[in-house]
C-alpha positions as CSV (number, residue, x, y, z in Angstrom):
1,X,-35.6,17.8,-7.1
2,X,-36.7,18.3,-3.4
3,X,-36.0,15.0,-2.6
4,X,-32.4,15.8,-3.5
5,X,-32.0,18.6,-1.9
6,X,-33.5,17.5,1.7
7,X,-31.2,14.2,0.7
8,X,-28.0,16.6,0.8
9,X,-29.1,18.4,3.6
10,X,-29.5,15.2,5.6
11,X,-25.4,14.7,4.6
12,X,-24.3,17.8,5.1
13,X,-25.7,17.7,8.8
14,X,-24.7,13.9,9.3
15,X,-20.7,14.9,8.5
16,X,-20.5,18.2,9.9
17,X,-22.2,16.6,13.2
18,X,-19.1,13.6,13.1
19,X,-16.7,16.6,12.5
20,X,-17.8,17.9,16.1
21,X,-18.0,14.4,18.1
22,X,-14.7,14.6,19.6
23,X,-15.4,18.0,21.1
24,X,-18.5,17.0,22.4
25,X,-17.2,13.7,24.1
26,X,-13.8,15.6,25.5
27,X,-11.8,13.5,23.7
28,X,-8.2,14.3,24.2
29,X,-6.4,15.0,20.8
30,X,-3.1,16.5,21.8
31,X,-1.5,14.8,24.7
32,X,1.0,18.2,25.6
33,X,0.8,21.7,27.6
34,X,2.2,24.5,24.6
35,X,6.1,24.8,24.2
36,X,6.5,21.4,26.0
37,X,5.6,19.3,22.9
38,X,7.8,16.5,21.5
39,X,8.2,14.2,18.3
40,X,5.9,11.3,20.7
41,X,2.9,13.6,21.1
42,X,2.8,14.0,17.4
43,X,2.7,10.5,16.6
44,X,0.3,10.7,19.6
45,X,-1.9,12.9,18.1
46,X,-1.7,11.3,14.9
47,X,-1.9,8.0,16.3
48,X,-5.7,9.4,17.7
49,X,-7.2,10.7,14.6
50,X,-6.5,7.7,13.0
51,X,-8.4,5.4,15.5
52,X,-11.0,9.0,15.1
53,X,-11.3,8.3,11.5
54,X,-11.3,4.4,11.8
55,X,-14.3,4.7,14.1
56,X,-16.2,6.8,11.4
57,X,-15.4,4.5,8.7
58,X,-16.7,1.2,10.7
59,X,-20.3,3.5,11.7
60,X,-20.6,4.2,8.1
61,X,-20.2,1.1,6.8
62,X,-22.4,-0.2,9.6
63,X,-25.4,1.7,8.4
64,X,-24.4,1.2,4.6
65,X,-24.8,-2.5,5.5
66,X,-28.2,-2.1,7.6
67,X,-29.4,-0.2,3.9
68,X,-28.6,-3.0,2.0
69,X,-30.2,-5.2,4.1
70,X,-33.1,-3.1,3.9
71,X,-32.6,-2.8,0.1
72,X,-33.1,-6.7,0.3
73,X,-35.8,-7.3,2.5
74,X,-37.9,-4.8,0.3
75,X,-36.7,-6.4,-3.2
76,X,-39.7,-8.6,-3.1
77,X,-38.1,-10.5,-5.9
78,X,-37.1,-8.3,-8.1
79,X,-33.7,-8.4,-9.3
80,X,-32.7,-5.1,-9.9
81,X,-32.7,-4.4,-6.2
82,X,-31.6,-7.5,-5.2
83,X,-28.7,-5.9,-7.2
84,X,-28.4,-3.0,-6.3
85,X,-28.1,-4.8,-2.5
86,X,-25.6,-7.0,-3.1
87,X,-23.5,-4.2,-4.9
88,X,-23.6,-2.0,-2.1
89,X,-22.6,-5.1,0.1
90,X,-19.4,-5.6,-2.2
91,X,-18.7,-2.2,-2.3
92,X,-19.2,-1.2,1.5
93,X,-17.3,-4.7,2.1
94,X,-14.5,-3.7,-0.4
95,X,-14.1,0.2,1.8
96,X,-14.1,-1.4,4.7
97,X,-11.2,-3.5,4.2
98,X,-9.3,-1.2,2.3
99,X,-9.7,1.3,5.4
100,X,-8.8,-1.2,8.1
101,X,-6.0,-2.3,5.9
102,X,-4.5,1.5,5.9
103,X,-5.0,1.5,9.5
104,X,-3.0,-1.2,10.0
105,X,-0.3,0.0,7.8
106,X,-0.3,3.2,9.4
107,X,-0.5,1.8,13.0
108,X,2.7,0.0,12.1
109,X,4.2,3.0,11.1
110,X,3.6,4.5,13.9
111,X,5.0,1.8,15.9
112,X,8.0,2.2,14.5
113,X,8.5,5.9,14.9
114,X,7.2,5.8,18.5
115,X,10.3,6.1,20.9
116,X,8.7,4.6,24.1
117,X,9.9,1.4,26.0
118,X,7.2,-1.1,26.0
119,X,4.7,-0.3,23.4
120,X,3.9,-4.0,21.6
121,X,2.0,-3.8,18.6
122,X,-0.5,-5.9,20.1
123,X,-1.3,-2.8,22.3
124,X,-3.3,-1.6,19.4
């Protein structure tokens, strides 16, 4: 039961920790000064959280994928780990595209709603 506990409290710090990265690196969400907003900082703004969330997705899957390779190397041979590993492989793998498949859908979108001259979708 404690291991469960300290295992949620280990999440809980992990995502409320990626919910204050962009403060702490200054990133710079909203690209307007108050009244003076327009329909382009929007998509702007949209446009950034989705390359926020994108980046998040690709860490995670990162260290799923280092746990299933750990989840491997450990198996010694037996099969219900080896598994376990190559399920979490599949699944992080499946995530993974499905996210970067929604960015890219989004992205293009967005492209299309942007009003700027010049923007070429292989600007992305």
């Amino acid at each position: 039961m404690k291991k469960i506990q300290l295992i949620n409290r280990i999440e809980i710090f992990f995502l409320t920790g990626l919910i204050w990265i962009p403060f702490i690196v200054g990133a710079d969400l909203v690209s307007c000064d108050g009244p003076n907003c327009h329909f382009e900082d929007l998509i702007t703004l949209v446009d950034s959280v989705l390359d926020y969330i994108l980046a998040i997705s690709a860490s995670i899957a990162a260290i799923m994928f280092s746990y299933a390779g750990f989840l491997y190397l450990t198996a010694q041979g037996e099969t219900g780990k080896r598994t376990k590993a190559n399920q979490v492989f599949v699944n992080v793998g499946k995530g993974l595209f499905f996210v970067v498949a929604a960015w890219l859908i989004v992205k293009a979108v967005l492209l299309g709603l942007k009003t700027k001259e010049g923007f070429y979708f292989l600007d992305l």
